[in-house]
C-alpha positions in Angstrom: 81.4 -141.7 39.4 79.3 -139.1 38.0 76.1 -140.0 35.2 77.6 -139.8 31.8 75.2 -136.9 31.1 76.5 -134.9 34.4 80.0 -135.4 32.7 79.3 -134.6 29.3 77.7 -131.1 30.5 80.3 -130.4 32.6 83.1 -131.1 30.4 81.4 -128.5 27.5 81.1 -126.1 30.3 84.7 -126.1 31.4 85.7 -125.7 27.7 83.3 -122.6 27.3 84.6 -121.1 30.0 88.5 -121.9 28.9 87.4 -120.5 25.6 85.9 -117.4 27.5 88.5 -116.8 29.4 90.4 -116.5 26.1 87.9 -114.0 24.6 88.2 -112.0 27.2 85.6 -113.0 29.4 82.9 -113.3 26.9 81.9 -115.2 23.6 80.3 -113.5 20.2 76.9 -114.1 19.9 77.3 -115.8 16.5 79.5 -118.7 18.1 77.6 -119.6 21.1 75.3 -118.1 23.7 75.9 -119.0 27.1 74.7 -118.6 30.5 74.4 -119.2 34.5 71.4 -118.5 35.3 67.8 -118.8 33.2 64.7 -118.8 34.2 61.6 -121.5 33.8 59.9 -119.1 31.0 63.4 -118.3 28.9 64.0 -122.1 28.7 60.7 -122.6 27.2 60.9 -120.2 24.3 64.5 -121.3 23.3 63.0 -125.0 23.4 59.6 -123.8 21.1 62.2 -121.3 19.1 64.3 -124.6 18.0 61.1 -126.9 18.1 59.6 -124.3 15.6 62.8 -123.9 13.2 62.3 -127.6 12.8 58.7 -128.2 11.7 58.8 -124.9 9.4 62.2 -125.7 7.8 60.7 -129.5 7.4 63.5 -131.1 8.7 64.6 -134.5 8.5 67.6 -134.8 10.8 67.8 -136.4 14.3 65.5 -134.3 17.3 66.3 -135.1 20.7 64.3 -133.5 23.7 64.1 -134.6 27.6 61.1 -134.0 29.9 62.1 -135.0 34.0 58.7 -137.2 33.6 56.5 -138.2 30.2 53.5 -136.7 31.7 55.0 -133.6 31.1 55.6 -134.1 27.2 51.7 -134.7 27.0 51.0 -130.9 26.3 53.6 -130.8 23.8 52.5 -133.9 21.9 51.4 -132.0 19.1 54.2 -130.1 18.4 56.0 -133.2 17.8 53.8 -135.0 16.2 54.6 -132.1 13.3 57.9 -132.9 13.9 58.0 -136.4 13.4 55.9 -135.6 10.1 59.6 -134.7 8.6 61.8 -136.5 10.8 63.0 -139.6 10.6 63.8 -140.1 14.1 63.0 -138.0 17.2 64.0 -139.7 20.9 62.2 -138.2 24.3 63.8 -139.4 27.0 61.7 -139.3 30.7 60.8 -140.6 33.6 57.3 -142.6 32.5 54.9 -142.2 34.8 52.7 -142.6 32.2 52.4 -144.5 29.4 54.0 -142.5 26.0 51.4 -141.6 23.6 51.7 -143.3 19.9 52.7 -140.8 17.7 54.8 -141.7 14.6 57.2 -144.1 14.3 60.1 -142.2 14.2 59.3 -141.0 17.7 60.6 -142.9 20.7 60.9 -142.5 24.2 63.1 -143.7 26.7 63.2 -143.7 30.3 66.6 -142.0 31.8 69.6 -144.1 32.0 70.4 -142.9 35.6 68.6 -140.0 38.4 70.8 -137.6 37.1 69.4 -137.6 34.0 65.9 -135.5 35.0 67.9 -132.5 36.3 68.5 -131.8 32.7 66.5 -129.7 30.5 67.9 -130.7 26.7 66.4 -129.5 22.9 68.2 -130.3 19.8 68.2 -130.2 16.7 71.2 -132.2 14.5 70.3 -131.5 10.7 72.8 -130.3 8.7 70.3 -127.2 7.6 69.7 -126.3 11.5 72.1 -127.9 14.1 71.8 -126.3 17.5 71.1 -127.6 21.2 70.2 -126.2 24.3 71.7 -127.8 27.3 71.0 -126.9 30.8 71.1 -128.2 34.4 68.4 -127.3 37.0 69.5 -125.5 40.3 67.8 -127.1 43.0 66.8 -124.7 45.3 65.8 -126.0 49.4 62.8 -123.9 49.5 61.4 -125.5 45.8 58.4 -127.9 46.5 56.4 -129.9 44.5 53.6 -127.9 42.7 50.5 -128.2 40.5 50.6 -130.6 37.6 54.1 -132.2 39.1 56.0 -128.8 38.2 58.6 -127.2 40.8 56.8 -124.4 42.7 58.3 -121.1 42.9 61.2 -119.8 40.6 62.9 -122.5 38.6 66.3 -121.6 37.7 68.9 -123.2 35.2 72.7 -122.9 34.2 73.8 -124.0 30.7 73.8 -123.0 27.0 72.8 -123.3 24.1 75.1 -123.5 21.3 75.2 -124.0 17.1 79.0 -125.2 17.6 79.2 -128.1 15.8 81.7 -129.7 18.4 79.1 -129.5 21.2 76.6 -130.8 19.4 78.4 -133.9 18.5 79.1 -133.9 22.3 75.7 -134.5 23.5 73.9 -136.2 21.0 76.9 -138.9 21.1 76.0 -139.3 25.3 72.5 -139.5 24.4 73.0 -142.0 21.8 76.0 -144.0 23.8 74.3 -143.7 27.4 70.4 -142.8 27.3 69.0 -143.6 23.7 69.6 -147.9 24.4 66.8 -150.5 23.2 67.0 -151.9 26.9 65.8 -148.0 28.0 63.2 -147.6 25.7 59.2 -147.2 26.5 56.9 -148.7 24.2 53.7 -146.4 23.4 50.1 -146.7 24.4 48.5 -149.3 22.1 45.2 -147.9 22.1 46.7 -144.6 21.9 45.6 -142.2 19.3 48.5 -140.9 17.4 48.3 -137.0 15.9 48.8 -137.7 11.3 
């Protein structure tokens, strides 16, 4: 049996392609934007475009975002620290190889449910003033090797979507919430940590 996130992304997938295969081969621009292939650089600038959205709109809604390890989210602590100024929940879900910093209380972190689970690259945003989500798989590639700071070295690649249907967006957050966002998951914050106001 496949991880409940592997399912999830590949049951949306089959229905976008269903629903492309309707359209013609292709879906408007206004519905969803989709993809196969994305590269390391593209994924980080949809993730800050939503991220940003967020903190300038002052959102309150639910923010979900994964990391494949919590050492990772370090360098992006701030920017969610001014999102968890306005939200009144935000989960992170990664692998900790470090202990989470302590940020607000409406942040928390959990580790992943299941391996699967750090393949996928996942931002979004479920207010009812900005509801969209990226969701994306990596493509392992044989020749990929560990690299500076734990990152992949050479090209990272990704297949997914990202998407402001609300049907989708249901999808995932309600695998996150069912599967990955549990008490018995979650990773309590460095004590002596030094949250951002």
């Amino acid at each position: 049996m496949s991880a409940p996130i592997a399912e999830t992304f590949d049951n949306i997938v089959i229905h976008l392609d269903a629903r492309a295969e309707r359209n013609g081969g292709g879906l408007p621009v206004t519905e969803t934007d989709t993809f196969r292939t994305l590269n390391f650089s593209l994924m980080l600038s949809i993730s800050h475009y939503i991220e940003d959205r967020f903190i300038e709109k002052r959102l309150s809604g639910l923010f979900i975002a994964s990391f494949q390890k919590l050492s990772l989210f370090v360098p992006q602590q701030e920017r969610y620290a001014a999102l968890a100024r306005t939200s009144k929940d935000v989960w992170i879900i990664g692998e900790p190889d470090i202990p989470p910093p302590l940020l607000a209380n409406s942040v928390q972190f959990f580790r992943p449910a299941d391996s699967a689970c750090r393949d996928y690259w996942i931002v979004l945003s479920d207010d009812p003033r900005f509801r969209i989500a990226l969701f994306a798989r990596e493509r392992r590639s044989a020749a990929a090797a560990p690299g500076k700071n734990g990152h992949v070295s050479g090209k990272r690649s990704f297949e997914g979507f990202w998407t402001y249907r609300d049907e989708y967006i249901d999808a995932i957050r309600d695998s996150i919430q069912t599967y990955y966002a549990k008490q018995e998951l979650r990773v309590m914050p460095q004590a002596d940590a030094v949250g951002i106001p």
